[in-house]
Each structure stands twice: as structure tokens, then as C-alpha cells.
LUMMAR-808889 format. One record per residue (C-alpha): residue number from 1; x, y, z. Coordinates in steps of 0.1 Angstrom, whole numbers, plus 5000, padded with zeros to 4 digits. Each point is the difference from the previous one (the first is absolute). Example, Ala and Ser with C-alpha at 12.3 -4.5 7.8 and 13.67 -1.06 7.14 Angstrom:
2
ATOM   n    u    v    w
ATOM   1 5123 4955 5078
ATOM   2 5014 5034 4993
END
This chain:
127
ATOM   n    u    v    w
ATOM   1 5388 4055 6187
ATOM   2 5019 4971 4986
ATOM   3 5030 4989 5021
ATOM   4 5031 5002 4977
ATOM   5 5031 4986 5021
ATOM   6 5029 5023 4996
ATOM   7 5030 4973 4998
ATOM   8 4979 4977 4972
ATOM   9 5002 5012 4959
ATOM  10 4967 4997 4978
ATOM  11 4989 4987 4964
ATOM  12 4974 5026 4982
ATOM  13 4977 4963 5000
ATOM  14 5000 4999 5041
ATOM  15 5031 4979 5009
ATOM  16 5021 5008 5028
ATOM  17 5034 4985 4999
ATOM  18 5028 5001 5032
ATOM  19 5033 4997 4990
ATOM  20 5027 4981 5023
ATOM  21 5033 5000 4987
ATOM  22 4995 4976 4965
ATOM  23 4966 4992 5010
ATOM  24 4966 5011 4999
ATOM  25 4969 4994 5019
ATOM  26 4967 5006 4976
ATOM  27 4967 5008 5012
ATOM  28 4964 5022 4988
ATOM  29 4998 5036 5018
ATOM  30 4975 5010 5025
ATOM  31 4978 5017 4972
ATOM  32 4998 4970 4978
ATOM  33 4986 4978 5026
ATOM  34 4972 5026 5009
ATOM  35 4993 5000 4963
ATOM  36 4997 4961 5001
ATOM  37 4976 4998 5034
ATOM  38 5000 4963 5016
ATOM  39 5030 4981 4983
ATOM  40 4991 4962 5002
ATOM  41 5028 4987 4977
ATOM  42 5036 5004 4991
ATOM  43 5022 4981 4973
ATOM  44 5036 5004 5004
ATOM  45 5029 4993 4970
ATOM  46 5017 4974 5008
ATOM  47 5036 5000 5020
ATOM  48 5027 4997 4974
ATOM  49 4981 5020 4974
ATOM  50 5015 5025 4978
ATOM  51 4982 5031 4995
ATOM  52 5002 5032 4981
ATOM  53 4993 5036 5013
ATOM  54 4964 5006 4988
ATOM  55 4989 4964 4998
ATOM  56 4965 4992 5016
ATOM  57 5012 4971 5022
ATOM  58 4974 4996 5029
ATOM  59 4965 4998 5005
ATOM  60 4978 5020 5025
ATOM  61 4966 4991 5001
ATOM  62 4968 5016 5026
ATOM  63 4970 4998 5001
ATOM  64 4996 5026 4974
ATOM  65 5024 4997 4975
ATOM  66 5033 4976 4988
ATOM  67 5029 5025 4993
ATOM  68 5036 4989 4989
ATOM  69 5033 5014 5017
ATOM  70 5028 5012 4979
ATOM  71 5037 4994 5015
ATOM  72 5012 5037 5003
ATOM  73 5035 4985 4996
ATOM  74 5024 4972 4981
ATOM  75 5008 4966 5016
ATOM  76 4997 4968 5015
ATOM  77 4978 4988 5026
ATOM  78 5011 4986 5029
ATOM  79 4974 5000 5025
ATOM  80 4965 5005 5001
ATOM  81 4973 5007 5024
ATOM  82 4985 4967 5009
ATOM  83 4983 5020 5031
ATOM  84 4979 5021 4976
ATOM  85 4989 4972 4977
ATOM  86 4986 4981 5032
ATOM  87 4986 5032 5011
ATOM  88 4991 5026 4973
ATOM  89 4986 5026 5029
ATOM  90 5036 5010 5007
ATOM  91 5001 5017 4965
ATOM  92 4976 5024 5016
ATOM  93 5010 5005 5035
ATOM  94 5033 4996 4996
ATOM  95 5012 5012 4966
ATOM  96 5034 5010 5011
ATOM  97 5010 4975 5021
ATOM  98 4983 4964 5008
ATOM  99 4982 5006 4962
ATOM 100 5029 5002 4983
ATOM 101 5004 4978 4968
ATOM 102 5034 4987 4989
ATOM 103 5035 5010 4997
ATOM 104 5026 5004 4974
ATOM 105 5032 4999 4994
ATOM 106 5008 5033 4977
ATOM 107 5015 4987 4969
ATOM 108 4999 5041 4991
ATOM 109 5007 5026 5030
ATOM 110 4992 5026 4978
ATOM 111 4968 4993 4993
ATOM 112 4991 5013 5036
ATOM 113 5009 5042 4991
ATOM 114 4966 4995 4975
ATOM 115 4980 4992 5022
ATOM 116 4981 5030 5020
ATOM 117 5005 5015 5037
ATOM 118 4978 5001 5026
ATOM 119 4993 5035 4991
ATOM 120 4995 4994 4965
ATOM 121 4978 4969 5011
ATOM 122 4975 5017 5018
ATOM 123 4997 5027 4973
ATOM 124 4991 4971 4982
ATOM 125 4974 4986 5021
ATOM 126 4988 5040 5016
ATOM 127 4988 5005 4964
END
């Protein structure tokens, strides 16, 4: 069974996002690193970028495959996840918290009702 944090909000294309008052924290689910197996590389945007709900704007490569990562949500970065670009492993033992991937600041609160609940998430993933 895929664990599906109950306080986190997902993208139909395996994001996770936490929201903190105008900010959000961006990261891939539990299922999508399963999918990927051994991740050996990640490439972040970089800090001060603008991005667009929808817009492929990381890299995840394993050993099987090289995916991109959509931003589920509008905004600015302002940090990223140097931890996870030294070591990529924490994408897959960590996804929800030391695997993390960069945070925004929301240039569209809204934008967070679209996305799906754990609930609907794991229908998602359960199919």
C-alpha cells in the first residue's frame, strides 16, 4: 500500500505539495519513487525562478528511467533542496520529508483547491 500523508495535497502527475501559510514545500509521492526504483540524480529549478502550474520544472533521473516534475502550483522559488541534489537516495527513503524538492512562494492560493486529496490520491494510485 502506498503511503499517502493525510496533511500533504497531490498533482494527478505524482507531486505532493505542503502548504504553509503563502508557501509551499514541493516534493514526488511515495508511489512515484517506487515507480522510478534507485534514483541516482536530481536537477532542481533554480531559486528565484518563476514557474507556472503545470510546467515541467525538475528532473528525476534512476537507474531506469529520467522523468520530469510538474509544479502542482504558481510561483516563485525560494529555496531548494541542496540535500537531495548531493544525495538523490533521499528521494526514495524519504519522499516526504528529508527528499523534498523546493519551495514556493504561491503567486496563486487557489490553485491549491485543484489539486486532489489524499483520498482522491490513492484512488489514483489503488487503480
Amino acid at each position: 500500500m502506498t503511503n499517502v500523508p493525510a496533511d500533504l495535497k497531490y498533482a494527478k502527475t505524482h507531486e505532493w505539495v505542503r502548504v504553509t501559510g503563502d508557501t509551499a514545500t514541493i516534493g514526488i509521492t511515495d508511489h512515484a519513487q517506487h515507480e522510478l526504483t534507485d534514483v541516482v540524480f536530481v536537477e532542481l529549478p533554480a531559486k528565484g525562478r518563476e514557474l507556472k502550474a503545470g510546467e515541467a520544472c525538475a528532473v528525476v533521473e534512476s537507474v531506469k528511467t529520467a522523468s520530469d516534475i510538474y509544479c502542482p502550483v504558481s510561483g516563485t522559488v525560494v529555496e531548494v533542496n541542496e540535500a537531495v541534489v548531493a544525495n538523490p537516495g533521499l528521494v526514495n527513503t524519504e519522499p516526504y520529508t528529508g527528499g523534498w524538492f523546493f519551495k514556493l512562494k504561491l503567486s496563486n492560493s487557489a490553485e491549491g483547491g485543484e489539486l486532489l486529496n489524499p483520498e482522491q490520491y490513492g484512488a489514483v494510485v489503488n487503480q
